[in-house]
C-alpha positions as a Markdown table, in Angstrom:
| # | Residue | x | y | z |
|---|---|---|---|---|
| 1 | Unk | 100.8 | 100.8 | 175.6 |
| 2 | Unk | 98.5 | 98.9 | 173.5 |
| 3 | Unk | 95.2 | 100.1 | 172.8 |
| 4 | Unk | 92.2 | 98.3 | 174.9 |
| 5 | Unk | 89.8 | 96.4 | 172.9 |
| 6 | Unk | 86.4 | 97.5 | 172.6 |
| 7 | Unk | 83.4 | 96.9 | 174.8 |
| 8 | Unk | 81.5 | 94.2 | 173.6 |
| 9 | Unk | 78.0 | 94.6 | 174.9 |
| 10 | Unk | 75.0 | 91.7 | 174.1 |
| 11 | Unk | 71.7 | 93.5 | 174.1 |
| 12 | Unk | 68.6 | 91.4 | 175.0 |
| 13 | Unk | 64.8 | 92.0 | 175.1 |
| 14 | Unk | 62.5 | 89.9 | 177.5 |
| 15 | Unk | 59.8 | 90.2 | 175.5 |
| 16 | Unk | 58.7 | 87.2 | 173.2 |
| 17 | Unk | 56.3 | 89.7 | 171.3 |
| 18 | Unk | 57.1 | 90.7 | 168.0 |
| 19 | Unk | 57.6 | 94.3 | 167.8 |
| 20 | Unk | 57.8 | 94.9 | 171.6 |
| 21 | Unk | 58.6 | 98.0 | 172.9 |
| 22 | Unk | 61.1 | 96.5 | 175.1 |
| 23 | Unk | 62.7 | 95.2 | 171.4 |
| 24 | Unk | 62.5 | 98.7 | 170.5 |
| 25 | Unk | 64.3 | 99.9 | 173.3 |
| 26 | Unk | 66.9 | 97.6 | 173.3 |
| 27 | Unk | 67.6 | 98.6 | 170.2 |
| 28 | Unk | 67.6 | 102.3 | 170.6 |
| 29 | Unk | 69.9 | 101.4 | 173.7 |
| 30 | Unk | 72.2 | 99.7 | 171.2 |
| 31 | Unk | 72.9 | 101.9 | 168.9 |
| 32 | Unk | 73.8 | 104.3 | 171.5 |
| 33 | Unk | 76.6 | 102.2 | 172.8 |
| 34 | Unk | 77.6 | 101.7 | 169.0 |
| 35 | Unk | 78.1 | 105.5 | 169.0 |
| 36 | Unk | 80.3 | 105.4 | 172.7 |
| 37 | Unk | 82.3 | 102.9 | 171.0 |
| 38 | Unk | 80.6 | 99.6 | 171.8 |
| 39 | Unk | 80.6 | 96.8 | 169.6 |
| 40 | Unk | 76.9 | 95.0 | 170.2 |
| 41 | Unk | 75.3 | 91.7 | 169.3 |
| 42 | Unk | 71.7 | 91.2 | 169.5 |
| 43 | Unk | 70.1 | 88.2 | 170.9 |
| 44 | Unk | 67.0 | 87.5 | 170.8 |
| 45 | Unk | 66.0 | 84.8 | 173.4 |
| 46 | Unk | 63.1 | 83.3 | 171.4 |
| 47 | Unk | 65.5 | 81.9 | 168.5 |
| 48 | Unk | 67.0 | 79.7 | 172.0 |
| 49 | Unk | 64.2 | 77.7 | 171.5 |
| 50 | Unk | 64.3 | 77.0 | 175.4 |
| 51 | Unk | 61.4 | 74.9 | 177.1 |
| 52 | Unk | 59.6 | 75.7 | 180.2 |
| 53 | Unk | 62.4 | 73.9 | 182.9 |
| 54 | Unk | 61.8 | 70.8 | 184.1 |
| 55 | Unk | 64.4 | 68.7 | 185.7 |
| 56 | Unk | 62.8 | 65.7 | 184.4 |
| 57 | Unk | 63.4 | 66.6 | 181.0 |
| 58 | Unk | 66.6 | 67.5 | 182.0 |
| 59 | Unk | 67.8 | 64.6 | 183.8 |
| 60 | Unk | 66.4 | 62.3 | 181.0 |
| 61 | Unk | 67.6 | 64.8 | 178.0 |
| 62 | Unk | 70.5 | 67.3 | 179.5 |
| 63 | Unk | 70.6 | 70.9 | 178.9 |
| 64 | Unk | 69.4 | 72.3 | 175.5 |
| 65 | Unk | 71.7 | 73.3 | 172.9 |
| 66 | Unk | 70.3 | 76.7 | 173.1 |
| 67 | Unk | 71.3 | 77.5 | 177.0 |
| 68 | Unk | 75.2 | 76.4 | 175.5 |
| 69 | Unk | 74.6 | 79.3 | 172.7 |
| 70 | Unk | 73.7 | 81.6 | 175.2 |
| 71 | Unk | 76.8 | 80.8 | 177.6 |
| 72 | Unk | 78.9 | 81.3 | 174.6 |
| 73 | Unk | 77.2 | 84.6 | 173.7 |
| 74 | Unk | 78.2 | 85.4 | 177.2 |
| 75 | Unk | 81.8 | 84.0 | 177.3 |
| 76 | Unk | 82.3 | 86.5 | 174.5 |
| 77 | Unk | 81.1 | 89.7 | 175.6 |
| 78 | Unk | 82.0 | 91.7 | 178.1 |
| 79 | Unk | 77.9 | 92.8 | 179.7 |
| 80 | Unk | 74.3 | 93.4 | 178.7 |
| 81 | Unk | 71.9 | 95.5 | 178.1 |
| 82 | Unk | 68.6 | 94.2 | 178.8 |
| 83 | Unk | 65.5 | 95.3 | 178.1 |
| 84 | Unk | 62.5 | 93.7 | 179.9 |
| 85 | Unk | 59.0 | 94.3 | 180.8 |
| 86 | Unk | 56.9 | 92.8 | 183.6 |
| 87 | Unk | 54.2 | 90.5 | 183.9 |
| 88 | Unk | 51.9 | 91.7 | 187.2 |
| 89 | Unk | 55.4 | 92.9 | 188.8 |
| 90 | Unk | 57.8 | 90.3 | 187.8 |
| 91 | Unk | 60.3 | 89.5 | 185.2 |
| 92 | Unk | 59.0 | 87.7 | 182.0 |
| 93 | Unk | 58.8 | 84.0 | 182.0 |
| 94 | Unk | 61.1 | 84.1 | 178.9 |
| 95 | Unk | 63.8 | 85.5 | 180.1 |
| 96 | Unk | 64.0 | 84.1 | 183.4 |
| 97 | Unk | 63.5 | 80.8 | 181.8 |
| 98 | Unk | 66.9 | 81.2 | 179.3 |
| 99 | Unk | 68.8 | 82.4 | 182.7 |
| 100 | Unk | 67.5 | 79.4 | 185.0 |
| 101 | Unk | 68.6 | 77.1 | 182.2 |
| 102 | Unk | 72.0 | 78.8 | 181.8 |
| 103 | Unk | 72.7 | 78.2 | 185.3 |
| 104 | Unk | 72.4 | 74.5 | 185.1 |
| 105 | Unk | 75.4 | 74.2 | 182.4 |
| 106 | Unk | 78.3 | 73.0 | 184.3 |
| 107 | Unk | 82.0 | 74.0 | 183.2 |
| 108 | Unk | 82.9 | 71.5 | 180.7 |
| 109 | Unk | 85.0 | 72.0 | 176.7 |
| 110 | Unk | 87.0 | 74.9 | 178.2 |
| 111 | Unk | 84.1 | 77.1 | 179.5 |
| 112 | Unk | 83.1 | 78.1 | 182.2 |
| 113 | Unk | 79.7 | 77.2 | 184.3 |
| 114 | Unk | 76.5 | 78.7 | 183.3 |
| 115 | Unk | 77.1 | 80.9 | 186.4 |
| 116 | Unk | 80.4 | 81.5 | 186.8 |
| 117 | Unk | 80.5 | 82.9 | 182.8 |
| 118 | Unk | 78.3 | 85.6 | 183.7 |
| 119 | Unk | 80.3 | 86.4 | 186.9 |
| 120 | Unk | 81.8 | 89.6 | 187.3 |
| 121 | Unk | 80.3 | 91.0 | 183.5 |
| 122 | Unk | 78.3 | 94.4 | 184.1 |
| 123 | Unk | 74.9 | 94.8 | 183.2 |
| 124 | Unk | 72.4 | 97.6 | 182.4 |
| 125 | Unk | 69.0 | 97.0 | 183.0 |
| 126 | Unk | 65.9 | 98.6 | 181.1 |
| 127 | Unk | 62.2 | 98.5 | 181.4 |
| 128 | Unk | 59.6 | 99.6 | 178.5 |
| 129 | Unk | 55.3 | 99.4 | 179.6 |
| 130 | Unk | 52.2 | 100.9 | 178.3 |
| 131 | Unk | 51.4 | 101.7 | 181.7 |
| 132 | Unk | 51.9 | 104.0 | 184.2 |
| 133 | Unk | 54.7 | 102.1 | 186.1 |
| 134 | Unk | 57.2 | 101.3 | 182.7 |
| 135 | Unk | 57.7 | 97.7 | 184.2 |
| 136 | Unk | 60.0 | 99.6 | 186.9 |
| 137 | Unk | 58.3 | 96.8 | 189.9 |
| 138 | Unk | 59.9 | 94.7 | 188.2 |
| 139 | Unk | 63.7 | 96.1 | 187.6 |
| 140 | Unk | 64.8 | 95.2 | 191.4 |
| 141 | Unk | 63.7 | 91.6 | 191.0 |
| 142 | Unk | 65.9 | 91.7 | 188.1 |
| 143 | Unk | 68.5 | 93.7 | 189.4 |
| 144 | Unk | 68.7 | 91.2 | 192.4 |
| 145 | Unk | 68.3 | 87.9 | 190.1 |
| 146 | Unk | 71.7 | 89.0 | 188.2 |
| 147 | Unk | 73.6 | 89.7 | 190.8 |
| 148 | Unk | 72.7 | 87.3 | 193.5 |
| 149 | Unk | 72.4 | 84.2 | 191.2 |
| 150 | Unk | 75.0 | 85.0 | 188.3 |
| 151 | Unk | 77.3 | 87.3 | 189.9 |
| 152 | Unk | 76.6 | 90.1 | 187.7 |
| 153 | Unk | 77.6 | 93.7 | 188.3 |
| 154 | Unk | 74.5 | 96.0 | 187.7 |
| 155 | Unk | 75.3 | 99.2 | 187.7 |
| 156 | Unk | 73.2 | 101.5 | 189.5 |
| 157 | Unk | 71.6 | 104.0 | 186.7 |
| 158 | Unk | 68.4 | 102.2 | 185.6 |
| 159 | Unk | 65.3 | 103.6 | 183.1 |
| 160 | Unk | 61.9 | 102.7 | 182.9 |
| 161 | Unk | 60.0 | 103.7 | 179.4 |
| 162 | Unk | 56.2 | 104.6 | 180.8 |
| 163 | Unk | 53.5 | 104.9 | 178.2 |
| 164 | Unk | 56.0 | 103.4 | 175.9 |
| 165 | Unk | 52.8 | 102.9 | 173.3 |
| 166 | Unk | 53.1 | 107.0 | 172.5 |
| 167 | Unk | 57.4 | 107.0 | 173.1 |
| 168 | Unk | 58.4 | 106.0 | 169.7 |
| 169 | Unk | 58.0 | 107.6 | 166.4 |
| 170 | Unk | 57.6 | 105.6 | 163.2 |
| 171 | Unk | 61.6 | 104.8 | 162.7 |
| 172 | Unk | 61.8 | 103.4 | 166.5 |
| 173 | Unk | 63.7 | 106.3 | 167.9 |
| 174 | Unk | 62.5 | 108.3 | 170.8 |
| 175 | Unk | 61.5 | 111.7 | 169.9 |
| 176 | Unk | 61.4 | 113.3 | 173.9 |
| 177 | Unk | 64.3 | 114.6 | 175.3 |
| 178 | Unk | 64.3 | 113.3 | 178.4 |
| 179 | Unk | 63.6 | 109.8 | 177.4 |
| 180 | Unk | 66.7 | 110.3 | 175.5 |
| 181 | Unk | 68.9 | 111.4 | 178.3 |
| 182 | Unk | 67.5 | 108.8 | 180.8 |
| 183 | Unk | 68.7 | 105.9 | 178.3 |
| 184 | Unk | 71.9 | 107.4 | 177.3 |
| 185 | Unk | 72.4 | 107.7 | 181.2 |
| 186 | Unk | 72.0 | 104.1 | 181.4 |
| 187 | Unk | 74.1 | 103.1 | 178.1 |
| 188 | Unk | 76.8 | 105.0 | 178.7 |
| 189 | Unk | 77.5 | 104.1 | 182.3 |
| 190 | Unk | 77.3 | 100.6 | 181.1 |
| 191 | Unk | 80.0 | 101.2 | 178.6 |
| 192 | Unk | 81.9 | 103.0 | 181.4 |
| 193 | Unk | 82.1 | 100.6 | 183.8 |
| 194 | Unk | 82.8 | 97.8 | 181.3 |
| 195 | Unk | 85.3 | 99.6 | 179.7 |
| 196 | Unk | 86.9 | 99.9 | 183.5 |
| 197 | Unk | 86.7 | 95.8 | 184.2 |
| 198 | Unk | 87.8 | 95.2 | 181.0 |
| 199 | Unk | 90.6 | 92.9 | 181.4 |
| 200 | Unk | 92.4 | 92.5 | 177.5 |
């Protein structure tokens, strides 16, 4: 029986802010799937160069090059693991802009829709906040946004990072125990379930 590939995971930050925590969390997320046996690529949706949505500019200009890099990140991969925080309870304007413009990308050069690319791929979903909360108001409008709009599969375990200010040492890792074991919860059920819908 040939061997299964591995997971390929892409693991995304919401956060436009350099050095976020969410960045920071994304990335310690990431190099635990690395160590279950993940391959990962990092995108960072700043580098899309996406503006605001406006059907006006899109009508007169089409979709930007940067939603087609995204849906191609996508075709590739097998999930996510995203990282976001929230802005007074909801999602951040970055990422929910690169989303709304990848669902405008029709199926055309042998891909598949903007939507339908994302459609039955797993995600993970993370949350990092100096505050009490960790962004978690915000995790079931993303939860809901994924799955009801791009057909995602979001697996159940979730984590939110509170006081995420005082949660990382000086080399980005995470230094409590629990925060450790509350990620890895996350990450490796993401792996799991991939691994399981994996169709090559």
């Amino acid at each position: 029986m040939p061997a299964t590939s591995p997971v390929k995971l892409l693991v995304i930050s919401g956060s436009a802010r350099q050095g976020s925590f969410n960045g920071l969390l994304a990335r310690a997320g990431a190099r635990l799937a690395e160590a279950a046996g993940a391959e990962v690529t990092p995108v960072d949706l700043r580098a899309l160069e996406l503006p605001v949505y406006d059907g006006d500019l899109e009508a007169a200009q089409g979709v930007p090059e940067g939603a087609r890099r995204l849906l191609k990140l996508l075709h590739g991969h097998d999930g996510i693991l995203l990282s976001s925080p929230e802005y007074n309870s909801l999602p951040t304007p970055l990422l929910l802009n690169s989303f709304d413009w990848l669902s405008r990308l029709p199926a055309q050069d042998g891909l598949p829709s903007g939507t339908a690319v994302t459609a039955g791929k797993v995600a993970g979903i993370l949350a990092a906040s100096p505050g009490a909360f960790g962004g978690v108001r915000a995790l079931p409008i993303v939860r809901q946004y994924l799955q009801n709009n791009f057909g995602m599969l979001v697996i159940p375990e979730h984590f939110a990072l509170a006081q995420a200010h005082t949660a990382f040492d000086a080399n980005g890792e995470l230094p409590s125990e629990a925060h450790r074991k509350a990620l890895a919860r996350v990450v490796n059920g993401l792996v799991r379930v991939a691994a399981a819908v994996k169709t090559d």
